[in-house]
N, C-alpha and C positions, 0 to 999 in steps of 0.2 A: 718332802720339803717342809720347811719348819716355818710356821705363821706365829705371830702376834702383834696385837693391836697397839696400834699407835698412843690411843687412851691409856694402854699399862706400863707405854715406856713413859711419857709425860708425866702418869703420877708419880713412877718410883722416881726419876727425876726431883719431881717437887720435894716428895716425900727426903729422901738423902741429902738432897741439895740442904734441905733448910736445918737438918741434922748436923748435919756440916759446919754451916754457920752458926748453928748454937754452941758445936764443938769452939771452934774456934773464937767466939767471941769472950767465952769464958777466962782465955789468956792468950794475948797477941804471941806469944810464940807456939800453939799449935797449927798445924799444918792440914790438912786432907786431900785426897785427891777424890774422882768421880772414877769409879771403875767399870767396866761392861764386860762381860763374858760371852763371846760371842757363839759358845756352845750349848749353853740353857737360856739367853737373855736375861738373865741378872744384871740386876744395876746394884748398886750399893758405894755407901762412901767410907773410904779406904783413911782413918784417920790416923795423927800421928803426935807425940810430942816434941819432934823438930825436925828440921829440916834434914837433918842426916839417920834419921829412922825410921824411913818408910821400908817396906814392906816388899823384898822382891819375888812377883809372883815366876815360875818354872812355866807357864804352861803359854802356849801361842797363842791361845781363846780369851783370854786373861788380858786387856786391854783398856789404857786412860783416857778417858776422853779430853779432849780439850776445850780452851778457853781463853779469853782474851782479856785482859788488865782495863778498868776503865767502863765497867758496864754496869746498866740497872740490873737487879737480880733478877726480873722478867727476860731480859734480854739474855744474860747468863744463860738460864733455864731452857729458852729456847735454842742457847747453840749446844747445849749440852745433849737435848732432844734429837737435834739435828746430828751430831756429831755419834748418838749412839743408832738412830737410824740407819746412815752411811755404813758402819762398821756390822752391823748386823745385815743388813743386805750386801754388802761384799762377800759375808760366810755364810751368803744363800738362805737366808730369811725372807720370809715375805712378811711387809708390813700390811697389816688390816685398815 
């Protein structure tokens, strides 16, 4: 069974998350998404130059997290934590 700590999904979180937003603050038409792999737990942010070049991943473990329009970037963070939790524990992860 495959473990990891909840501390190292929150910092990659933080850590991509805020990559993200540097990405994109740089020019209002860059894009990113939050990705999770539910076969190693990689987190990482999937970034893009617009809306029509993102990145199609082939593999089933290769998954986007989600999120909702309208939120502090705390709040963000947290459903992103939340959201790559769920999806790693569905592919038989134990969270620490």
């Amino acid at each position: 069974m495959k473990a990891i700590e909840r501390r190292k999904i929150e910092n990659a979180v933080r850590k991509e998350y805020k990559a993200a937003r540097e990405w994109c603050q740089a020019d209002g038409r860059r894009y990113y998404r939050l990705m999770v792999d539910t076969e190693d737990g990689d987190i990482w942010s999937d970034v893009f130059l617009s809306c029509e070049s993102w990145k199609v991943y082939h593999s089933e473990t290769i998954q986007r997290l989600s999120w909702d329009e309208g939120i502090t970037v705390e709040e963000r963070e947290a459903e992103y934590v939340e959201d790559a939790i769920r999806l790693l524990e569905a592919a038989g992860w134990t969270i620490e």
